[in-house]
C-alpha positions in Angstrom: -52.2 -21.8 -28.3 -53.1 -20.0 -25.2 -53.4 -20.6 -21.5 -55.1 -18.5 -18.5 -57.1 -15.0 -18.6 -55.1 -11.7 -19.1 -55.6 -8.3 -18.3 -56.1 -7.1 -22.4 -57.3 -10.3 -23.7 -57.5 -11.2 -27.6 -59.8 -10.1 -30.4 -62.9 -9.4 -30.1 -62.4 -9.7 -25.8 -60.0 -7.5 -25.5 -62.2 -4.9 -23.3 -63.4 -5.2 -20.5 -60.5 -6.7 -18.0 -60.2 -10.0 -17.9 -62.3 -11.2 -20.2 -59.8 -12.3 -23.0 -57.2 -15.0 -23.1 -53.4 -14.4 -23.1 -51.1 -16.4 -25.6 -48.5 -18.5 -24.0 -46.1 -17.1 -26.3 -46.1 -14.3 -24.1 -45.3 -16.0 -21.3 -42.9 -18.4 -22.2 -40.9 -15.2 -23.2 -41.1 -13.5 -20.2 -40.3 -16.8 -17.6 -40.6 -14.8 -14.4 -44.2 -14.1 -15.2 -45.2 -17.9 -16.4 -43.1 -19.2 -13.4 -45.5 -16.8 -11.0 -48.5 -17.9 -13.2 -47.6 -21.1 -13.1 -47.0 -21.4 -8.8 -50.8 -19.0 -8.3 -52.2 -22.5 -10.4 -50.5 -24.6 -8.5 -51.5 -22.9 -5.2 -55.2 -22.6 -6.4 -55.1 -26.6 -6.8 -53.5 -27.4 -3.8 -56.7 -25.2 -2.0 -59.0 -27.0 -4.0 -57.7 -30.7 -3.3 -57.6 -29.8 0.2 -61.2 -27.5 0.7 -63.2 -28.3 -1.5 -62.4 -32.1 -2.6 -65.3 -33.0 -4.9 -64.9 -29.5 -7.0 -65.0 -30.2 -10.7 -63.0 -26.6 -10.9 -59.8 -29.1 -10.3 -59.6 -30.3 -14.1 -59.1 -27.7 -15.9 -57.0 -25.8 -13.7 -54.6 -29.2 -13.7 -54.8 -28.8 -17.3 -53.6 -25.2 -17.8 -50.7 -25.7 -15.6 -50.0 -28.6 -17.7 -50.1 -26.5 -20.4 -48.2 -23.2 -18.4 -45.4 -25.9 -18.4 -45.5 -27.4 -21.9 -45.4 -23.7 -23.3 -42.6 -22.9 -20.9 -40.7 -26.0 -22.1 -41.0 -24.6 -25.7 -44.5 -26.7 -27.2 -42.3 -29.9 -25.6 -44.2 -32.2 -22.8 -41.7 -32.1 -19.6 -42.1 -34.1 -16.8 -43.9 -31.3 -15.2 -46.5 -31.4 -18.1 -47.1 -34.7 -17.9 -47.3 -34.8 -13.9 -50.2 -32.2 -14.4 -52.1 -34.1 -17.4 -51.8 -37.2 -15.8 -53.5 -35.8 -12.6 -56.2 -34.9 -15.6 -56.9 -38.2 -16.4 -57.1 -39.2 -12.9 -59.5 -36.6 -11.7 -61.7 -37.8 -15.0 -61.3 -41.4 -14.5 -65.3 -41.8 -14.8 -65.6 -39.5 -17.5 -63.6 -40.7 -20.7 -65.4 -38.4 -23.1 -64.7 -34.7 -21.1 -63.0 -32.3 -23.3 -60.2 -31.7 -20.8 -59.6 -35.6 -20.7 -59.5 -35.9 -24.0 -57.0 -33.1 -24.8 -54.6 -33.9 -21.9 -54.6 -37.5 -23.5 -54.0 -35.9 -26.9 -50.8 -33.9 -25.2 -49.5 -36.9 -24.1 -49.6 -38.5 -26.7 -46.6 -35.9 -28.0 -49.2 -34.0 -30.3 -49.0 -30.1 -30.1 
């Protein structure tokens, strides 16, 4: 499982910058860093509710903190988790077959 772009990436991405993804094992080891991770996301979505209200970029950046906080809770869905999916399915209430719909629905239904 993995959540948010890192600085060395994975595989075949691991060069340049950026471009790979960074496991949230490594992050739910290291709590300081998910918890900063975790509140940039949150900031990001509160700018994009407020500026730019019809952005599509909203989805998935509810899903990953929804997934920042299901990795920092140990692969368990939290309250926090589910606040964040749920937001998911309201931002895609027109769309039932989007992938980030359909995976936040998946989450809560306790599947890992």
């Amino acid at each position: 499982m993995y959540y948010g772009w890192g600085r060395e990436g994975s595989g075949t991405y691991s060069r340049p910058e950026g471009y790979g993804f960074t496991y949230c094992l490594y992050y739910s080891k290291n709590r300081g860093l998910a918890a900063s991770y975790i509140g940039k996301l949150e900031g990001v979505l509160s700018r994009l509710e407020k500026e730019y209200p019809e952005s599509h970029y909203a989805v998935p950046v509810a899903y990953l903190i929804g997934q920042a906080y299901w990795a920092l809770a140990g692969g368990k869905v939290d309250e926090n988790a589910k606040l964040y999916w749920n937001k998911v399915l309201t931002l895609t209430a027109e769309d039932s077959t989007g992938d980030y719909r359909q995976l936040a629905e998946w989450r809560l239904r306790g599947n890992n």
